[in-house]
C-alpha positions as CSV (number, residue, x, y, z in Angstrom):
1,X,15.3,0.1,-3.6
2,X,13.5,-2.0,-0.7
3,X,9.7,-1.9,0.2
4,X,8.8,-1.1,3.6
5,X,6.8,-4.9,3.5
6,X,10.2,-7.0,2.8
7,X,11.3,-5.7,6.0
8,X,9.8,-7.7,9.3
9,X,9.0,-5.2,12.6
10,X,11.5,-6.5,14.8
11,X,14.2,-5.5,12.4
12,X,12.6,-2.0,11.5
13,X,12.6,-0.9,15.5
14,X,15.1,1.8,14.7
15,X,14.2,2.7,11.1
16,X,12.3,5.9,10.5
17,X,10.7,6.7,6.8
18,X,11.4,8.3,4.8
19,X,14.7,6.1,4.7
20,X,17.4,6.3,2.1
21,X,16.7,2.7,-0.2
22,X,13.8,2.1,1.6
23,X,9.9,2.8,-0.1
24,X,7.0,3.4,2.6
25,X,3.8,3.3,2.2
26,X,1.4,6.7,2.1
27,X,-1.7,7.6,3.9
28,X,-4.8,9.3,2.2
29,X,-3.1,12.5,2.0
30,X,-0.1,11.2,0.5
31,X,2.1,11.5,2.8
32,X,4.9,8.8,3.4
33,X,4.2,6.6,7.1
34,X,7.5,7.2,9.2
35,X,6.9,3.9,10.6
36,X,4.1,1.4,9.0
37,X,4.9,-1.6,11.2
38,X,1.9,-1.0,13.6
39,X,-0.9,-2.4,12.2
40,X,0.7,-5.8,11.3
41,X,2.1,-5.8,15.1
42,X,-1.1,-5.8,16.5
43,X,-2.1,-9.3,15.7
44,X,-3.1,-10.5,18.4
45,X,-5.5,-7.2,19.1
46,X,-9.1,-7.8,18.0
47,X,-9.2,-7.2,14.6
48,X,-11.0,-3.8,13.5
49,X,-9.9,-0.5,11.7
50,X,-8.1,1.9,13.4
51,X,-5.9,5.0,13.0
52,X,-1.9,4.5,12.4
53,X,-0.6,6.2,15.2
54,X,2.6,7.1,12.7
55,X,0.7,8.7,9.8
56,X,-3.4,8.7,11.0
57,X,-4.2,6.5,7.9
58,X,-7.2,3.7,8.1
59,X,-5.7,0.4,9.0
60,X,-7.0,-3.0,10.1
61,X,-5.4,-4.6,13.7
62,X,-3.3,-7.3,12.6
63,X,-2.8,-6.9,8.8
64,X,0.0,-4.9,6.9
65,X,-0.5,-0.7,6.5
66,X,-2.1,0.2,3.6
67,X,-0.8,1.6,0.9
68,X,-2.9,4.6,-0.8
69,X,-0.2,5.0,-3.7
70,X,-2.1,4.7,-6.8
71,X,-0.8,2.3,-9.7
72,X,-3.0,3.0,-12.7
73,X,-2.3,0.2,-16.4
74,X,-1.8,2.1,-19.3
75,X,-5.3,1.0,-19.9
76,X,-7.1,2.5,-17.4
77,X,-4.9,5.8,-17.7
78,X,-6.4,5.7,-21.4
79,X,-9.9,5.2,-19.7
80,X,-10.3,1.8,-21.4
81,X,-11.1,-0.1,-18.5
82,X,-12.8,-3.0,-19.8
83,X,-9.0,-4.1,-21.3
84,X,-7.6,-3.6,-18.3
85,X,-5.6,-6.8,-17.2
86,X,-5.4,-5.8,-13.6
87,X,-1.6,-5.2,-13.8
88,X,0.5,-1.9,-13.3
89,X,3.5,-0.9,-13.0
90,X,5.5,0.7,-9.8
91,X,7.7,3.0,-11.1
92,X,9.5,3.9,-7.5
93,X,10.0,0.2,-6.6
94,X,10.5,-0.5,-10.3
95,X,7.9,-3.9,-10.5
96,X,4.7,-5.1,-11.3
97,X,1.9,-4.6,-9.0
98,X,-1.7,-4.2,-9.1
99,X,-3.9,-1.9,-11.0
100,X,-5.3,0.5,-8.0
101,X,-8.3,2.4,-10.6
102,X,-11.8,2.4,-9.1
103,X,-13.1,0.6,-11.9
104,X,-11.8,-2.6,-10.2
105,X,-13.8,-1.9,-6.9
106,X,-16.7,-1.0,-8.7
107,X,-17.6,-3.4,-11.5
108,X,-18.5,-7.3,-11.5
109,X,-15.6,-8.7,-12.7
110,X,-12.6,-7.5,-10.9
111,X,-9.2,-8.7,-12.8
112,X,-7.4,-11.9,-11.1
């Protein structure tokens, strides 16, 4: 299995997601991008939030689409935040990744 991010634009010009082997990223309503390239191409753009023209998620000119896919620790799922390392688990791409609970946004000392 291959995240959409290992993959550079110019080599993803005829991919369309979902893709067998291949993990997109998904918008607010969780619904997989068909082609989350755009926002990264548009570095030279003036940076600002826009629309993904793909899937209308909120993305930033010039940085990677975001992924909405939440990734909760086994700490948060247990609502003990304050343990919380900061670390979960992606069970599609099968590797560690960050902790995605609103905890993290919210308190004063966000996990490193």
């Amino acid at each position: 299995m291959k995240a959409w991010w290992e993959i550079t634009p110019e080599d993803a010009v005829e991919i369309r997601l979902p893709a067998e082997g291949i993990v997109g990223p998904m918008n607010e309503m969780g619904e997989e991008c068909p082609w989350p390239w755009e926002p990264q191409m548009l570095s030279r753009a003036p940076m600002g939030q826009y629309h993904c023209n793909y899937c209308g998620a909120m993305a930033v000119a010039g940085v990677p689409h975001p992924d909405y896919r939440d990734h909760f620790s086994p700490d948060c799922e247990a609502a003990k935040h304050d343990a919380c390392s900061g670390d979960a688990w992606d069970e599609l791409l099968d590797r560690a990744t960050r902790c995605t609970c609103m905890c993290h946004a919210t308190s004063a000392t966000t996990p490193d």
